[in-house]
N, C-alpha and C positions, 0 to 999 in steps of 0.2 A: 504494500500500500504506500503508496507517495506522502508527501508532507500535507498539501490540501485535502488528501482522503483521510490522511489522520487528523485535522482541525474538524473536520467535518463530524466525524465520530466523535470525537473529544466533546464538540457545541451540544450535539445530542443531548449528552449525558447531563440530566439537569441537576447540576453541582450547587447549589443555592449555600453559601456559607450557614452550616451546621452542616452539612450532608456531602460531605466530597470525600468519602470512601469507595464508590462506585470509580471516580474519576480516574483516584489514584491507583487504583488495583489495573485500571484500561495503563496509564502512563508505565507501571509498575514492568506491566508485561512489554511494551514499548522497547523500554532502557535495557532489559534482560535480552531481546531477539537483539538487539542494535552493540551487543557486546561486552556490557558494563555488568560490574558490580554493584548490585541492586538489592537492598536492605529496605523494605516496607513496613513499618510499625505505627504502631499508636502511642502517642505522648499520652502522658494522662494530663488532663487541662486542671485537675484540683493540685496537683503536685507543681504545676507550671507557677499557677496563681498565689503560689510563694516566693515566686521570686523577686527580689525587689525592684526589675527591673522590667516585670508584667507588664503590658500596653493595654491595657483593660478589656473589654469585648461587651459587644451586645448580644450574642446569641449563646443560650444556656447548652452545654454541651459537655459530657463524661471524656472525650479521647478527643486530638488533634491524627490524623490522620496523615500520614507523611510517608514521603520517597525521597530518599539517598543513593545515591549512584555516583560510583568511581570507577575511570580507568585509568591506571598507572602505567604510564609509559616507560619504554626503551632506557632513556636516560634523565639526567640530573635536568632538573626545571623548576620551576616556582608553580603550585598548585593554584588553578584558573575554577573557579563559580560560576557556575550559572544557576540563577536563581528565578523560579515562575509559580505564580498564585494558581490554581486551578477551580478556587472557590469563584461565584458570580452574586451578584445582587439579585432579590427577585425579579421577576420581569412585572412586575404591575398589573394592569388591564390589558389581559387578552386581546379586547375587539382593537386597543391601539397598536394593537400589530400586522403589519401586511401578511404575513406568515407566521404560523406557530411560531415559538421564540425559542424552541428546543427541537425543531425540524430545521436545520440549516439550509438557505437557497441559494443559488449561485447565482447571481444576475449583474447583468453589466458592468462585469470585471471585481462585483461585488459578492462578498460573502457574508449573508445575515445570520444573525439568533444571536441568542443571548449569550455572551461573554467571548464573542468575536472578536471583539475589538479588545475588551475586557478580562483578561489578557490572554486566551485560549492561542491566538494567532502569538504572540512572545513565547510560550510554552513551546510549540512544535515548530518553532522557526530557530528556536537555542538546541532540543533536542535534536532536528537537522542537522545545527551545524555542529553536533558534538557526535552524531552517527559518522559525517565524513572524516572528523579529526581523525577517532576511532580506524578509520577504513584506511587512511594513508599512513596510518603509523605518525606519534610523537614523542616528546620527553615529554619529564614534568608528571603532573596528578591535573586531569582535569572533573570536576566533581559537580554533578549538573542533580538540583535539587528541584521538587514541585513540592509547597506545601496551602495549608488550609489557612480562613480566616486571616488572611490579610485585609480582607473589605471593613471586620472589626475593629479591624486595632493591631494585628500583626504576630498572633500569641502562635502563630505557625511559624514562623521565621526563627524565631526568640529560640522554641525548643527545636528546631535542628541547628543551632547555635549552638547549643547547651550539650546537643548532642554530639559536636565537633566539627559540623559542617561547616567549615571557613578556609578561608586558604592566603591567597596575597594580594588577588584579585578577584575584583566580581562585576559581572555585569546582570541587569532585571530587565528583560526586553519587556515593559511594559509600554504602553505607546504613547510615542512621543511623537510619530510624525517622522521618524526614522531623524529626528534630532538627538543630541548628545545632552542630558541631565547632569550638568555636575553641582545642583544645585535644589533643596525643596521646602516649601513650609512645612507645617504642622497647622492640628486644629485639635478641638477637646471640644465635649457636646456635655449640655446644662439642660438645667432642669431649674423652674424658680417658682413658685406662688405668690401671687399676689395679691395680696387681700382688699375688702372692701367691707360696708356695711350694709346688712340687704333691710329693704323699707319697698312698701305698696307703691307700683308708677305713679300711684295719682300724690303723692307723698316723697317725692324724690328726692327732696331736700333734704329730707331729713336721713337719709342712706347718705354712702358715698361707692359710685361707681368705683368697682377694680380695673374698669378701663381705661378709667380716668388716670390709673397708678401706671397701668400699662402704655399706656403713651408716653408717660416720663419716661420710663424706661426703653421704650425703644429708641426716644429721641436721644438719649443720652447714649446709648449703643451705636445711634448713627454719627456722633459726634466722637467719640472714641472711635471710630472707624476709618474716621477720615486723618484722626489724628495720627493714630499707630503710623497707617500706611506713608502720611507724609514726611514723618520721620524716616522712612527707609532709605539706607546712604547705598546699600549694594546697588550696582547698577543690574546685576541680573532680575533680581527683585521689581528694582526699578522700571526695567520693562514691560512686566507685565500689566503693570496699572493699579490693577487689584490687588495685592500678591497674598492679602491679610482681611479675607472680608469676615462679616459675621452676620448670620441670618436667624430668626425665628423662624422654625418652621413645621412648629407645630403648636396649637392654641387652644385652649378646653376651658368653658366656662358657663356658669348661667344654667339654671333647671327649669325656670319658669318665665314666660316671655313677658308680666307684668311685673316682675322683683328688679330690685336695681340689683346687679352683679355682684358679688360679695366674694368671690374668689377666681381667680385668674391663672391657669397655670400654662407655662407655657415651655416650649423645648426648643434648642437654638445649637447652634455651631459656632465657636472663636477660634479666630484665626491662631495659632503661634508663630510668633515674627522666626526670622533666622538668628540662631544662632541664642534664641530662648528654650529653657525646657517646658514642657507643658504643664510645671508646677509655678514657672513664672508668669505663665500665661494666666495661669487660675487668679493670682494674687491681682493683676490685673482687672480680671474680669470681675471681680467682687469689689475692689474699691468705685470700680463707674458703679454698681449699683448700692453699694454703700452710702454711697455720694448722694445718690437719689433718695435714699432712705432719710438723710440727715436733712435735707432739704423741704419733706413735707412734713407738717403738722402731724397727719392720720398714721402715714404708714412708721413715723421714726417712733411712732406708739406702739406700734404692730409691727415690729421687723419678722422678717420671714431667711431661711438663708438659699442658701445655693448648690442645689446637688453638682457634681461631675459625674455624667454618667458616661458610660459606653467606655470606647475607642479613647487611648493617648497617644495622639501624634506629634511626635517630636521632628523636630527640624535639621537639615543635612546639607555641608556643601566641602565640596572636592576642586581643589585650588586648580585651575583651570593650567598649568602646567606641569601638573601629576603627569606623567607617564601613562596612566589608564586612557583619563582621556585625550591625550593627542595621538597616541599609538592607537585607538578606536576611529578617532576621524580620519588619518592618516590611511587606515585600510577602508573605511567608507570611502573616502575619495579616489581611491581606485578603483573600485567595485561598480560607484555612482558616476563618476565622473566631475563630481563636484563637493568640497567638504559639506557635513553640515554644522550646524550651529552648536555651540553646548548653550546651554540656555538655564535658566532657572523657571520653576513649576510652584502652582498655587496651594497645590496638594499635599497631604502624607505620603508613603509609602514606604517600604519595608528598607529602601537603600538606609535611612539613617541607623535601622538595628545592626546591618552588616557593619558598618561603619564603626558606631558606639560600641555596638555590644558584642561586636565577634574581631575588629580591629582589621578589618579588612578593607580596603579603598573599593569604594564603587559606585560605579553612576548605571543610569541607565535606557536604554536604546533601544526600541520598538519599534513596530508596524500601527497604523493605524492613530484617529484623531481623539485624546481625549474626551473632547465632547461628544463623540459618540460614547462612549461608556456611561454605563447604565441606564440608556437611553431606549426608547419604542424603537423598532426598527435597527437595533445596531448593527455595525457592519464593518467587515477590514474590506481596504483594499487589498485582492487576493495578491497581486502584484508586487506590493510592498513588503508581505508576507514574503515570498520568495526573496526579496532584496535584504531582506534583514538577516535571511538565514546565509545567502551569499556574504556578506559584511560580517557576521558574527565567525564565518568559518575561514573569511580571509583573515580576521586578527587571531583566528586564537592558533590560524598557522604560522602568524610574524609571535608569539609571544611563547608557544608551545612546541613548534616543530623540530622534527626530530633531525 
């Protein structure tokens, strides 16, 4: 089976983060026909969520589910990563999709379903090009990882870390647009209440709307928003515009359409700037609504606090004259014909654990446009797919070959 007959299968498989045991067992057998040494186990996630260095998670789950794979070359070399998520977001509402989102379609040089883009196409375009290393003979340890729950918070990464999965180098072909990432934010997701006092509509004076508290508080979120961002001196950062937004985006209030609102709750996302942990970020995020608290009558009567829930995403950046990435674009521009970018991203992802917690340099390099992920409809170019896996096997023949 070819590279797009295995994305293909791969898409199928609907790996929804808590559920990517099917996935991995499909990858498992992959890495074992294509030559490697391949070790499929289960972390236990309660043993994990001791460590102090846990990235939190939203979905309640006994085992992390994971694949390890090494081949040990000929001779002396520096041990090469490759590292790919196999979990996906759910796909949402069915009827917003032109195609089932677990039947993969192939159309106009496009390939849909769910985690196409997300990062299913980086998975089978790293194991390509670590099938050909494999087939031409090299030095070195090259050791090509797929693990779960990266969509929560990354506690899949962390324990094949923990488990020794690291080496000198590492690349995550998540998609970038087949641009070069030596740079990413973080975020942390909240939880807050907001109180009010409830009284009859015809009597509204005498309540006090939690909506009313709720405005302050977003306006103050939007103003803190603008501030962070315009402090940002990296210019990678700097380019993106946004690099540090923060949104509510989830809202629950009110039981009776005649009561004034007495409680407010609501769920959100903060940015973490570069080069903050996402314990700095919290401190943060609690003085703007502290601030709000101290500022009104009702509520600095009534303080409420601030959950952290889910996902802690910490922040990653790789000095743009590392070795990783110029020896990366340097074999992309032979491959492409044109360098590309290293660039910095508005998102988490798993590069900062390799980085932090396993001391391994790495950025990373995909097919496909971020904003297609997690989206109705998603979709890689199939074409890019193939170019990524050419570029991943032309560097790791300049960095590994025999």
């Amino acid at each position: 089976m070819g590279m797009i007959g295995r994305l293909q299968e791969l898409v199928a498989v609907p790996s929804v983060t808590g559920d990517e045991a099917a996935a991995q067992d499909l990858v498992s057998g992959w890495l074992k026909n294509d030559g490697f040494e391949v070790i499929r186990w289960d972390a236990s996630s309660a043993e994990l969520e001791e460590d102090p260095s846990h990235p939190g998670s939203e979905v309640e789950r006994e085992v992390l589910p994971l694949v390890g794979a090494r081949h040990r070359g000929d001779g002396d070399g520096p041990t090469v990563v490759l590292l790919g998520h196999v979990d996906v977001v759910p796909p949402g509402d069915p009827d917003s999709w032109d195609h089932p989102p677990f039947e993969p379609v192939i159309a106009d040089g496009r390939l849909y379903g769910r985690g196409a883009c997300d990062m299913k196409s980086g998975v089978v375009a790293m194991i390509e090009a670590g099938r050909r290393l494999v087939d031409n003979g090299h030095a070195g340890e090259l050791v090509v990882v797929t693990v779960p729950s990266e969509e929560d918070g990354g506690a899949g990464t962390l324990a094949a870390i923990r488990a020794g999965y690291v080496g000198d180098l590492a690349v995550i072909p998540e998609p970038t647009g087949l641009d070069v990432v030596i740079a990413h934010a973080g975020a942390i997701t909240f939880r807050m209440s907001i109180p009010g006092r409830a009284a009859h509509a015809s009597t509204r004076r005498e309540g006090v709307s939690a909506l009313d508290g709720l405005a302050k508080v977003l306006a103050a979120l939007a103003e803190d928003e603008v501030r962070r961002n315009e402090a940002e001196s990296d210019p990678l950062m700097m380019d993106i515009g946004l690099p540090y937004p923060t949104i509510v985006g989830k809202i629950e209030g009110g039981d009776w359409a005649s009561t004034v609102m007495d409680r407010v709750v609501i769920e959100g996302r903060y940015g973490v700037a570069l080069g903050q942990s996402p314990a700095e970020s919290e401190l943060g995020l609690r003085e703007v609504i502290y601030d709000v608290w101290r500022h009104d009558d009702f509520l600095s009567e009534h303080p409420t606090d601030i959950e952290i829930t889910g996902a802690l995403f910490g922040t990653a950046r790789l000095d743009a004259d590392h070795d990783l990435p110029v020896g990366l674009v340097a074999a992309a521009e032979r491959v492409m014909g044109s360098a590309p970018e290293m660039i910095g991203v508005p998102y988490g992802a798993d590069m900062r654990l390799l980085i932090d917690e396993g001391d391994t340099p790495c950025v990373m390099f995909g097919p496909g446009d971020v904003r297609q992920a997690h989206s109705a409809n998603e979709y890689v170019p199939v074409d890019e797919v193939e170019v990524c896996a050419d570029v991943l096997a032309e560097w790791l023949g300049d960095v590994l070959g025999g």
